[in-house]
RODO-2510 file (C-alpha; in nm, 4 decimals, decimal comma):
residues 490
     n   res          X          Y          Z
     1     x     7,5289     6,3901    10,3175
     2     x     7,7620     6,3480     9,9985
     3     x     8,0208     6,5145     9,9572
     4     x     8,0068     6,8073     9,6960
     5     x     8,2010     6,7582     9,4409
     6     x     8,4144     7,0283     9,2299
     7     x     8,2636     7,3783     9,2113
     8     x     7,9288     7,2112     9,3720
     9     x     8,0142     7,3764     9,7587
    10     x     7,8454     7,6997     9,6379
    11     x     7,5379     7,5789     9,4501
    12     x     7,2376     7,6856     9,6139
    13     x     6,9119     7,5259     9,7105
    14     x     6,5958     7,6240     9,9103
    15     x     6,6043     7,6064    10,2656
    16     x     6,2628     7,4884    10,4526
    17     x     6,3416     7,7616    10,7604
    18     x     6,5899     8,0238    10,7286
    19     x     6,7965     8,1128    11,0076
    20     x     6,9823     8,4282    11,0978
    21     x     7,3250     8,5395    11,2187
    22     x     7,5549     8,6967    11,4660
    23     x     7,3100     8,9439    11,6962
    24     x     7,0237     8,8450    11,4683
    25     x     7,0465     8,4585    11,5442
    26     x     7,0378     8,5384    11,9184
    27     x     6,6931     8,6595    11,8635
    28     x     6,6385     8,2970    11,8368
    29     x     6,7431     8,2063    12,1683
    30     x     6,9916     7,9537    12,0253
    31     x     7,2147     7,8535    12,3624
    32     x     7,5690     7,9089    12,4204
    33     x     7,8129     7,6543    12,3748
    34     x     8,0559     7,6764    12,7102
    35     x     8,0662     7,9257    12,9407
    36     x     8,2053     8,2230    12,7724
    37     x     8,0126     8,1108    12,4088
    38     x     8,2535     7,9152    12,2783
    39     x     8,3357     7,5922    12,3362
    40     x     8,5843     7,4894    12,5860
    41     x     8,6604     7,8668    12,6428
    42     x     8,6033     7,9052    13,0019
    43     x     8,3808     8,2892    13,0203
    44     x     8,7014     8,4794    13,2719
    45     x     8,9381     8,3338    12,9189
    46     x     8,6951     8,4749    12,6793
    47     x     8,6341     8,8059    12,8786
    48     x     9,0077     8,8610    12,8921
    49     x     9,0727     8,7946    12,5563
    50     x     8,8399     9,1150    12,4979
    51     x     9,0285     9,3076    12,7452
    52     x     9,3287     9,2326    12,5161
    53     x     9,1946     9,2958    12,1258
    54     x     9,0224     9,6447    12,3204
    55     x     9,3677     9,7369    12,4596
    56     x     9,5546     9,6635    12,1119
    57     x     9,2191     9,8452    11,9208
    58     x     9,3401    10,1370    12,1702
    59     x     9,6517    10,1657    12,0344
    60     x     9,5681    10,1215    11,6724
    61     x     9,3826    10,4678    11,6640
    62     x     9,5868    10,6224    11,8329
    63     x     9,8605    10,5305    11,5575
    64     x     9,6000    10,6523    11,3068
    65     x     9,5751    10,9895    11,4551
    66     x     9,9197    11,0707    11,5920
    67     x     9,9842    11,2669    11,2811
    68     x     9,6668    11,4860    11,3038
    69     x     9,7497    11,5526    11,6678
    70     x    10,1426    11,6695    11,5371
    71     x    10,0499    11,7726    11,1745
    72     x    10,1729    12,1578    11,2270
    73     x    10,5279    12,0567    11,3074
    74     x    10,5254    11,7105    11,0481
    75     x    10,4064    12,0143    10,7836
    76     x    10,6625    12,2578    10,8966
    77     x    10,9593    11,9535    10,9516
    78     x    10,8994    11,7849    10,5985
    79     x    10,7610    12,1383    10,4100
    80     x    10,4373    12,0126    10,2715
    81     x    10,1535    12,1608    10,1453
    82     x     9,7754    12,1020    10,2867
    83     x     9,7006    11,8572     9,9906
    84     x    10,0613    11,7106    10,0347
    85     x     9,9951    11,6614    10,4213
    86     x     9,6338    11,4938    10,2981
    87     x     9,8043    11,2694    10,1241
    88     x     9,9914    11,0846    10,4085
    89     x     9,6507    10,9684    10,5079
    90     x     9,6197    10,8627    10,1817
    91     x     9,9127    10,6376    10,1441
    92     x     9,8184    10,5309    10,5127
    93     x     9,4712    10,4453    10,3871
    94     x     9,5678    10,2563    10,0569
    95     x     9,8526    10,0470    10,2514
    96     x     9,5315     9,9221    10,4576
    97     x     9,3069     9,8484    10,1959
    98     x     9,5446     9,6851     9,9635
    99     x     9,6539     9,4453    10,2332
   100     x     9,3387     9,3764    10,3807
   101     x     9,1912     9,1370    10,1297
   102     x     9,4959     8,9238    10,2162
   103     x     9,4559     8,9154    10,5512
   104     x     9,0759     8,8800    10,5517
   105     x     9,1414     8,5583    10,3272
   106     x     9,4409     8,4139    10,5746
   107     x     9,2155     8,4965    10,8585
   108     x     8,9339     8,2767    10,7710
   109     x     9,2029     7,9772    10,6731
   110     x     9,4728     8,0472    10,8980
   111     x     9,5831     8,0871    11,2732
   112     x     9,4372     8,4832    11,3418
   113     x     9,6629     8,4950    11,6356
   114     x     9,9799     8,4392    11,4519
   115     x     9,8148     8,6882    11,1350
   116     x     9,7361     8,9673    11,4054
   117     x    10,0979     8,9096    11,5381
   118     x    10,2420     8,9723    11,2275
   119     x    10,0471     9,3141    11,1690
   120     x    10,1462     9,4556    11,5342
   121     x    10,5263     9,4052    11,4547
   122     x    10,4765     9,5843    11,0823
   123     x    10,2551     9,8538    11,2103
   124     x    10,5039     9,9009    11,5082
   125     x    10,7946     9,9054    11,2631
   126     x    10,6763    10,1420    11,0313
   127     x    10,6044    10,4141    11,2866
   128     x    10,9200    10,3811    11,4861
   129     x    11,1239    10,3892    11,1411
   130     x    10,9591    10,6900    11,0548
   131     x    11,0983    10,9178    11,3619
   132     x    11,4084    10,9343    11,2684
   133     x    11,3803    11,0400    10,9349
   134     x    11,5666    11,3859    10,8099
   135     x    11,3242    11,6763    10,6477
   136     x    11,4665    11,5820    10,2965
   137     x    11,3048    11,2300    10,3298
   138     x    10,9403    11,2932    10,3439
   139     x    10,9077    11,0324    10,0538
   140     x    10,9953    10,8132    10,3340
   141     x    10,8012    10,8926    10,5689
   142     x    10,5054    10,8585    10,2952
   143     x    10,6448    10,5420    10,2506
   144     x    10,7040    10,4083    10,6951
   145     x    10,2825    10,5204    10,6830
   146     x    10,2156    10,3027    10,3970
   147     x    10,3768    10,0016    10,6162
   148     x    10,2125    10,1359    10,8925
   149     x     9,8778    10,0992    10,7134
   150     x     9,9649     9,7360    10,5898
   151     x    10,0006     9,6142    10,9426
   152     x     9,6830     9,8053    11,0620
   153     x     9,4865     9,6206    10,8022
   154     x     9,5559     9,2788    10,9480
   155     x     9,4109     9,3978    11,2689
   156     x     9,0828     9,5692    11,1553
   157     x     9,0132     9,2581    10,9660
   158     x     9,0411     8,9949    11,1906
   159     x     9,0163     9,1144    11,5416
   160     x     8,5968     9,1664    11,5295
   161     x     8,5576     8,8196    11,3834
   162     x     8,7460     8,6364    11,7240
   163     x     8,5011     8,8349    11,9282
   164     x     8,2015     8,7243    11,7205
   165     x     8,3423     8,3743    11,7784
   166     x     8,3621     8,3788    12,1578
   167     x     8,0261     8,5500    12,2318
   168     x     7,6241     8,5716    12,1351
   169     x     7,3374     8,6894    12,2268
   170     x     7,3490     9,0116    12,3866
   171     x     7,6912     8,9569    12,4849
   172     x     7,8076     8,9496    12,1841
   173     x     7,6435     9,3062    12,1233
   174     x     7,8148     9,4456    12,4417
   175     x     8,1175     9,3019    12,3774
   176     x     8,1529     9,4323    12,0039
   177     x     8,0935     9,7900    12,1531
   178     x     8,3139     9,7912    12,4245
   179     x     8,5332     9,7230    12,1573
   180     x     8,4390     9,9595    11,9188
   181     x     8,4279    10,2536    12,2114
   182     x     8,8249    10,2154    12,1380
   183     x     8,8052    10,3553    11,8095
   184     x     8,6912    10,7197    11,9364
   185     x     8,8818    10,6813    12,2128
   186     x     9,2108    10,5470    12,0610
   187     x     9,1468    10,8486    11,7761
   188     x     9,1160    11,1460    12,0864
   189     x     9,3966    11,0108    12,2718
   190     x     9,6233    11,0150    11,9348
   191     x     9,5713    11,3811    11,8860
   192     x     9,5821    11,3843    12,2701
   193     x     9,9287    11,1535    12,3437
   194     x    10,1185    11,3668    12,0126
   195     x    10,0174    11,6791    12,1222
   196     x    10,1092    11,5968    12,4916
   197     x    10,4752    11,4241    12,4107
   198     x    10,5408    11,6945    12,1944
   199     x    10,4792    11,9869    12,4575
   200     x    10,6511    11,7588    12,7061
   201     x    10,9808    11,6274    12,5254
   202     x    10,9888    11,9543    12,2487
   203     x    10,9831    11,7111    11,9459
   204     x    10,7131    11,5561    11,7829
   205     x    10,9070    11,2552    11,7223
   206     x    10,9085    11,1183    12,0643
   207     x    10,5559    11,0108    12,0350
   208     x    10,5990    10,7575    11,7503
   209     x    10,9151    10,6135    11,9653
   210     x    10,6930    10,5759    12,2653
   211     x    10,4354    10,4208    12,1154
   212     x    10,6114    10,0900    11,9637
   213     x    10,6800    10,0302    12,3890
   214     x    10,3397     9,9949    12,4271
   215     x    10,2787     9,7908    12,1231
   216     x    10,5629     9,5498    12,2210
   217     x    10,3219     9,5015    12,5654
   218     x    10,0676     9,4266    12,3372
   219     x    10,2187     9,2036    12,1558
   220     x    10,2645     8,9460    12,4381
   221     x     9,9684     8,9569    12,5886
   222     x     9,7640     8,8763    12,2219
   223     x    10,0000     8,5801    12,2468
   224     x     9,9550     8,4640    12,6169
   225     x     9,6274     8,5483    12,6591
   226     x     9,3845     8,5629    12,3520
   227     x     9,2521     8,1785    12,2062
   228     x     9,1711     8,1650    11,8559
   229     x     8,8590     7,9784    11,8815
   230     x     8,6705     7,7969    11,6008
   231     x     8,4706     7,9831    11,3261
   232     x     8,1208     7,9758    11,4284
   233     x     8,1598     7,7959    11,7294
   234     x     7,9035     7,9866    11,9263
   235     x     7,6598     7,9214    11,6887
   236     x     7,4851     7,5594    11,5373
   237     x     7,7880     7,5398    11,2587
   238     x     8,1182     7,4163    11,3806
   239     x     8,4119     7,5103    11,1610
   240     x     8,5111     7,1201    11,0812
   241     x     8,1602     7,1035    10,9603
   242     x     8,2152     7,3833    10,6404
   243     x     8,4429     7,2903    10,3285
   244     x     8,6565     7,5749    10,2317
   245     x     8,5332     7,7449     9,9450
   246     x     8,7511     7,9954     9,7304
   247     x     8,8151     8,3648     9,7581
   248     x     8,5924     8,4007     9,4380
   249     x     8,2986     8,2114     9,5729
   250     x     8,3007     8,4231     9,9099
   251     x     8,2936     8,7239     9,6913
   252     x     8,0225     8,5897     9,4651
   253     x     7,8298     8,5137     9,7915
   254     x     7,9148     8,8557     9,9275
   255     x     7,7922     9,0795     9,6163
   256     x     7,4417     8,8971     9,6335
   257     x     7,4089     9,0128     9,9972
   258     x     7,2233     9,3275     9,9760
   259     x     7,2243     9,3941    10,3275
   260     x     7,6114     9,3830    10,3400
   261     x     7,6241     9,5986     9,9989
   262     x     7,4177     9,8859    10,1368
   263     x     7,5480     9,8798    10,4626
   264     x     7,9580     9,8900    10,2861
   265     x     7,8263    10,1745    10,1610
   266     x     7,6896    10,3513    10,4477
   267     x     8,0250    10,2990    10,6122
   268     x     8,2209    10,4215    10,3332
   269     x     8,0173    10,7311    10,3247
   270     x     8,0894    10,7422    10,7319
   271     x     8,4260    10,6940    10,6950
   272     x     8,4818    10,9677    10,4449
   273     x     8,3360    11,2204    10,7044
   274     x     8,5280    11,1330    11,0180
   275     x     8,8532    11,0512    10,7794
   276     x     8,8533    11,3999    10,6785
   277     x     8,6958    11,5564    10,9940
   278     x     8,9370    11,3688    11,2216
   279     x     9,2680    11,4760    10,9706
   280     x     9,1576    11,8079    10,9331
   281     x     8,9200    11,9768    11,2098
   282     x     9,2408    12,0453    11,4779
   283     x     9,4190    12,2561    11,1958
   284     x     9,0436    12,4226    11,1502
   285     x     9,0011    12,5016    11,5001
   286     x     9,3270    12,6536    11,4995
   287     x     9,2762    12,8669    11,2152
   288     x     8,9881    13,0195    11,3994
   289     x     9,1220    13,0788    11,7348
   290     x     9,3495    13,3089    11,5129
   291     x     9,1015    13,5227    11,3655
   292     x     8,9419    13,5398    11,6922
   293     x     9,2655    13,7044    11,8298
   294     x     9,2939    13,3733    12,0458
   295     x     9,6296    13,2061    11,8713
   296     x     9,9207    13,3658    11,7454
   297     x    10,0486    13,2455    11,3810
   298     x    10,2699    12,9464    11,4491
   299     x    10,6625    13,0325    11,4452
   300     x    10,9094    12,9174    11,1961
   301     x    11,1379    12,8095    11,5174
   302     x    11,0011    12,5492    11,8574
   303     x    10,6771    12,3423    11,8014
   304     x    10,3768    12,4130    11,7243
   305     x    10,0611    12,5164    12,0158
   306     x     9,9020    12,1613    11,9905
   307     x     9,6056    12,3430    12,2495
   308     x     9,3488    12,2339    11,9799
   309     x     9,4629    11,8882    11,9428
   310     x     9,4498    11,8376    12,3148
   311     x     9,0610    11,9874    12,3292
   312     x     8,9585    11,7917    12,0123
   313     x     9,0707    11,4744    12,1080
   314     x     8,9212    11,4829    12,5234
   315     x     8,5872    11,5880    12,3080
   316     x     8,6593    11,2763    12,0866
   317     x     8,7125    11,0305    12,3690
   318     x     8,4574    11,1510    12,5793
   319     x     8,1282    11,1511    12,2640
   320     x     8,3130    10,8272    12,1252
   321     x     8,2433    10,6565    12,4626
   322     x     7,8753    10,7937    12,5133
   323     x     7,8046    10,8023    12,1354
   324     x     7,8730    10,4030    12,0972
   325     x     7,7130    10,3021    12,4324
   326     x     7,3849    10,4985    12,3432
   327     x     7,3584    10,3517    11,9865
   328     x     7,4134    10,0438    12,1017
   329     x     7,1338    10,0546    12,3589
   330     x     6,8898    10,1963    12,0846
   331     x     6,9680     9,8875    11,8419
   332     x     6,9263     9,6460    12,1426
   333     x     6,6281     9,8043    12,2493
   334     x     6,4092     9,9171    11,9010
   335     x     6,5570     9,5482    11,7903
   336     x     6,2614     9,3926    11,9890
   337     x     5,9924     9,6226    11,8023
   338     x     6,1730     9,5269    11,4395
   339     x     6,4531     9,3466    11,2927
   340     x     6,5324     9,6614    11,1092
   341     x     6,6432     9,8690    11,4225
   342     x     7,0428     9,8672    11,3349
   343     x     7,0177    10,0111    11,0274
   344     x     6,7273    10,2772    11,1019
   345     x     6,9677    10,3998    11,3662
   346     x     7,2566    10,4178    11,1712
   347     x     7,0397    10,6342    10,8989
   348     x     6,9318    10,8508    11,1870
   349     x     7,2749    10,9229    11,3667
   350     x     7,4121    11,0444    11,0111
   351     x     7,1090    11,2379    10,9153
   352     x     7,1142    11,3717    11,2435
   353     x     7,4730    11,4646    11,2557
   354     x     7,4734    11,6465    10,8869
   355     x     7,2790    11,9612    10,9870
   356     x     7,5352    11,9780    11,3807
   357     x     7,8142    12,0270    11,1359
   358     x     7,6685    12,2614    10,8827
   359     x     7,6072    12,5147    11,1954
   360     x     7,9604    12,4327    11,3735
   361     x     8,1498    12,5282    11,0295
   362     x     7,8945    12,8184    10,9630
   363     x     7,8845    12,9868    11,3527
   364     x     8,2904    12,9087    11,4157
   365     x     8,3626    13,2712    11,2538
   366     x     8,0975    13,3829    11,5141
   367     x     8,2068    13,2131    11,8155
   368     x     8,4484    12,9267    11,8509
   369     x     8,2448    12,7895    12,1262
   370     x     7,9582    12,7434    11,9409
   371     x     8,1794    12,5633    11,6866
   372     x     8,2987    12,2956    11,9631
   373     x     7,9154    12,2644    12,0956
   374     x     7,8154    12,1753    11,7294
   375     x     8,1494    11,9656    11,6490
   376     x     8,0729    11,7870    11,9508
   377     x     7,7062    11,6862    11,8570
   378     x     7,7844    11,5869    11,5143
   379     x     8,1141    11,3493    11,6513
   380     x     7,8662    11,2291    11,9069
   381     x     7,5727    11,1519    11,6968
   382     x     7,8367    10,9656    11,4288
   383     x     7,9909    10,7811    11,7184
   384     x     7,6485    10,5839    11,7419
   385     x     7,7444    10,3857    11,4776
   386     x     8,1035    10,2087    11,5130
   387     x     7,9809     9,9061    11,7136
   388     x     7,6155     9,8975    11,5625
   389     x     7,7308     9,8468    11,1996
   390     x     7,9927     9,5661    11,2941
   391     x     7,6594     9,3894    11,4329
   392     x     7,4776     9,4710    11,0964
   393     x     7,8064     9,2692    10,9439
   394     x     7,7621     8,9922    11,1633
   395     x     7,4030     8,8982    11,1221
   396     x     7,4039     8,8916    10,7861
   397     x     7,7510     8,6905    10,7076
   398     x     7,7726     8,3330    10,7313
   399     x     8,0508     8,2641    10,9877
   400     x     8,3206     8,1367    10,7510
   401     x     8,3107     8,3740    10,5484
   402     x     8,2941     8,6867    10,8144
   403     x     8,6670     8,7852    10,7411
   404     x     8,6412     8,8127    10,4166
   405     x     8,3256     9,0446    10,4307
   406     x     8,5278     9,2039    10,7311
   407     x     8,7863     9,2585    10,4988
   408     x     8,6009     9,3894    10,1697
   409     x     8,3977     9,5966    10,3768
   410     x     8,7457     9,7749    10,5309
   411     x     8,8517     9,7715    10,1596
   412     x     8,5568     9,9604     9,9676
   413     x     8,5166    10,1562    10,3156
   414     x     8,8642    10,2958    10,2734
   415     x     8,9306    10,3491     9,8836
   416     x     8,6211    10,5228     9,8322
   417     x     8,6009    10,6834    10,2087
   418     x     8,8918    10,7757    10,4199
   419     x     9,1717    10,7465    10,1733
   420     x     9,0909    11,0641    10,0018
   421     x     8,8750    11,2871    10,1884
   422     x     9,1948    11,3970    10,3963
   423     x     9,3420    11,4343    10,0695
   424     x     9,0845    11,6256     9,9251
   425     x     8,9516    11,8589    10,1845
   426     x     9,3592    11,9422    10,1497
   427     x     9,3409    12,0208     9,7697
   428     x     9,0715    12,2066     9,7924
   429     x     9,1870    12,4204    10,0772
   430     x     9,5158    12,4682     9,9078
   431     x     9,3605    12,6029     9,5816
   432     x     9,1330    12,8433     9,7853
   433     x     9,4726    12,9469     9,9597
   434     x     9,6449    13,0094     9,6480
   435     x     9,3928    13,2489     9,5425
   436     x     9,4400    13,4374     9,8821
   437     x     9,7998    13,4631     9,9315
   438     x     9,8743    13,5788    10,3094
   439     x     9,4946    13,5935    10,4357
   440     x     9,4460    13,4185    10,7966
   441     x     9,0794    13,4915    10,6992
   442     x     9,1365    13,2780    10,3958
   443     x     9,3705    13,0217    10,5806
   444     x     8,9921    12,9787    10,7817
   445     x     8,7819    12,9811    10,5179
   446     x     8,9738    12,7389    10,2456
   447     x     8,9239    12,4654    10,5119
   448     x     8,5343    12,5430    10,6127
   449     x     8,4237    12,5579    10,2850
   450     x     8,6422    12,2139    10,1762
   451     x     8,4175    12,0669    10,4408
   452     x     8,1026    12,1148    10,3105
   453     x     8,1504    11,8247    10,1166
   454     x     8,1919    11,5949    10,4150
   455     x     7,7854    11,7475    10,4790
   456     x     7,6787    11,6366    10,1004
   457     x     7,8855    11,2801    10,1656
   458     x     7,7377    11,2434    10,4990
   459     x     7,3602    11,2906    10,4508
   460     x     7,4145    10,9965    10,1256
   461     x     7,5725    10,7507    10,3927
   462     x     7,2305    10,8209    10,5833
   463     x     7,0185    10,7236    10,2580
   464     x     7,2532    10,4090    10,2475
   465     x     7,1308    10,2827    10,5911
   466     x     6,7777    10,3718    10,4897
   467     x     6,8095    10,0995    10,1802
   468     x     7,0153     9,8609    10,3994
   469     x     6,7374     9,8631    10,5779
   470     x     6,4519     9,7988    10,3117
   471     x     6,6588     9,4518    10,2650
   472     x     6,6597     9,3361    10,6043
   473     x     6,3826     9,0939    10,5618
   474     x     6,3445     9,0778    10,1752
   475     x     6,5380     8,9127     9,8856
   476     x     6,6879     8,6125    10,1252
   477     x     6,9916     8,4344     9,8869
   478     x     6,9893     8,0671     9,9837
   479     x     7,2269     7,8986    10,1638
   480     x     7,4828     7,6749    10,0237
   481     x     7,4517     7,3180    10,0479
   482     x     7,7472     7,2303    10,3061
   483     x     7,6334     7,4860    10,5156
   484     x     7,2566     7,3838    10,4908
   485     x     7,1882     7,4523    10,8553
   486     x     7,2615     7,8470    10,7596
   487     x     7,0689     8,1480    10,5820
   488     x     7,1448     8,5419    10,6303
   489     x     6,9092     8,8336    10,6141
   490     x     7,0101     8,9915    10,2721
***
């Protein structure tokens, strides 16, 4: 074949058979390249290097959701506000998404290994800084979770796209979900490993100094142990085989992807719920155990009962595993009766989980337990979804250009999802407040009624999957000429 010349790599021409990606290509029954998928990566290598990116995926959430776990005493230590407190997940949030177009672009040209390196050490950095600030500081503190949020992004970018590179077939399903399970799991043990360390040691503080000891663990295994193995190597593409196109094309390629639009989407709307759910819901919980006589106000003096944080996050852990092991089975198993099963379960979960926490805020002035059965079902049902749409990604991406969709998808995820649903369930609850001065009814109610717009958000993130779906098998964009041997589902 020629080579293209000048702004000819992304012209387009018809293909005579189109051929899938990621989980969709190993309905095919294309063969794996060595033993573990890719080539010359023996399968115990491969295998490991999973049991290293889930480890370091533990760890990331649980730096996301330290501060919810702590956010009493951080309030009470720094004297902030609700929507003040919302906003630290804010500047967490935008310190991700700003960075992560950079690293999705480096990861797809660059060594991942050293990229992912380079966010542990910021990430780790920015916490531990942040420990030893004074109360006066908190712009600082805003600041050490901004940097914290930088060196998450290089992580959440890259780290899917090495495991899509060492596995297919319906390893590469079970693999993606084992690593996804660490998101719920990292997120309960944050509120879980704050909440603890603070009871333990009597200072909040201690957990973000313990945690950069783990990270440093981390840290060396990613570099003795993980490979960084080629783009696409499992699959009939080799990496020497595609000409690097630029950051412009990939995003020209990416917004005439339909099935990667609508599914962005869905996960924003996802990540708005369980941003703001996840920030907010221990400080709920607490609020009612109070007007249910169960929890005394906290005291200006001595930290804070973390009791809720500690529940919340064992229920998190516990529905994040089930939750991601039965969606995944559903999308392996409804995949055989249509091509369409990811998305349609995905729609379901969220449509499911929308009325579960309409009756947990509504009955928790009832009875608190029925608010954790229905909190439970609703983090459950959304927990189907963190491995199943990271397949969606992957069968409709072209290899080369999967961290750059990674990335975009983190990006439009984040800005319009989890980067200001914390901080607006917060306003909202503050301006209820201020119209109830010294209520502990009110101090419940500002916060359950601020949710209900996690229910509007979460039922449109169900439509989303619904459309993602009608473009499964319609609308295919053709493939570019030096990647002839490759088409997506769009």
């Amino acid at each position: 074949m020629e080579e293209p010349g000048p702004g000819e790599a992304s012209s387009l021409r018809a293909q005579p058979a189109p051929r899938l990606y990621g989980a969709a290509a190993s309905q095919a029954g294309r063969e794996t390249k060595g033993p573990g998928g890719a080539r010359g990566i023996p399968r115990r290598r491969a295998y490991g290097a999973v049991a290293v990116l889930c480890f370091i995926n533990l760890l990331n959430y649980m730096t996301w959701f330290i501060i919810p776990g702590v956010l009493l005493d951080i309030q009470k230590h720094f004297d902030l506000s609700d929507s003040a407190a919302g906003l630290l997940q804010t500047v967490f949030i935008s310190g991700l998404l700003l960075a992560a177009p950079l690293f999705g672009y480096l990861g797809d040209r660059y060594s991942r290994k050293v990229t992912l390196s380079i966010g542990i050490i910021l990430w780790s950095s920015g916490s531990l800084s942040g420990s030893f600030l004074p109360g006066r500081y908190s712009w600082l503190f805003f600041l050490s979770r901004g940097v914290v949020g930088v060196g998450v992004a290089s992580y959440s970018t890259i780290a899917p796209t090495i495991i899509g590179d060492l596995f297919v077939k319906d390893q590469r399903t079970w693999m993606l979900s084992l690593f996804y399970i660490f998101i719920p799991v990292g997120s309960g043990l944050g509120y879980v490993f704050g909440s603890a360390v603070t009871k333990a040691l009597g200072d909040w503080r201690w957990a973000f100094r313990i945690m950069p000891c783990l990270e440093a663990v981390a840290l060396l295994l990613l570099v003795l142990l993980v490979p960084d193995p080629p783009r696409g190597g499992v699959e009939e593409q080799r990496e020497a085989d595609v000409a690097r196109t630029s950051w412009c094309e990939d995003i020209r390629y990416l917004g005439t992807n339909w099935s990667f639009l609508w599914s962005t989407l869905g996960v924003t709307a996802m990540a708005f719920v369980t941003g703001a759910l996840g920030f907010w819901v221990p400080k709920f919980l607490y609020y009612t155990r109070m007007i249910h006589g169960l929890q005394p106000p906290c005291l200006l003096q001595g930290p804070c009962d973390s009791s809720d944080s500690l529940i919340f996050g064992a229920l998190t852990v516990v529905t994040g595993i089930v939750g991601v092991v039965i969606g995944a089975e559903m999308a392996r198993r409804y995949k055989k009766l249509t091509p369409k099963a990811e998305p349609l379960v995905c729609a379901g979960s969220m449509l499911a989980a929308a009325p579960c926490l309409y009756l947990a805020l509504i009955l928790a002035q009832r009875t608190i337990l029925a608010a954790y059965v229905f909190l439970t079902l609703g983090e459950l049902l959304l927990s189907f979804n963190w491995a199943i749409v990271a397949d969606i990604l992957l069968s409709v991406v072209m290899p080369s250009r999967r961290g750059t969709a990674e990335a975009m998808q983190i990006t439009v995820g984040h800005i319009l999802g989890d980067a200001g649903s914390p901080y607006l369930t917060g306003l909202v609850a503050s301006a209820l407040q201020a119209a109830h001065v010294d209520s502990s009814l009110w101090l419940f109610r500002s916060l359950q009624y601020s949710f209900f717009i996690c229910i509007f958000v979460d039922v449109l993130g169900g439509a989303c999957f619904l459309v993602t779906a009608l473009h499964m098998d319609r609308g295919l964009p053709q493939a570019p000429v030096i990647e002839e041997s490759w088409e997506h589902r769009g």
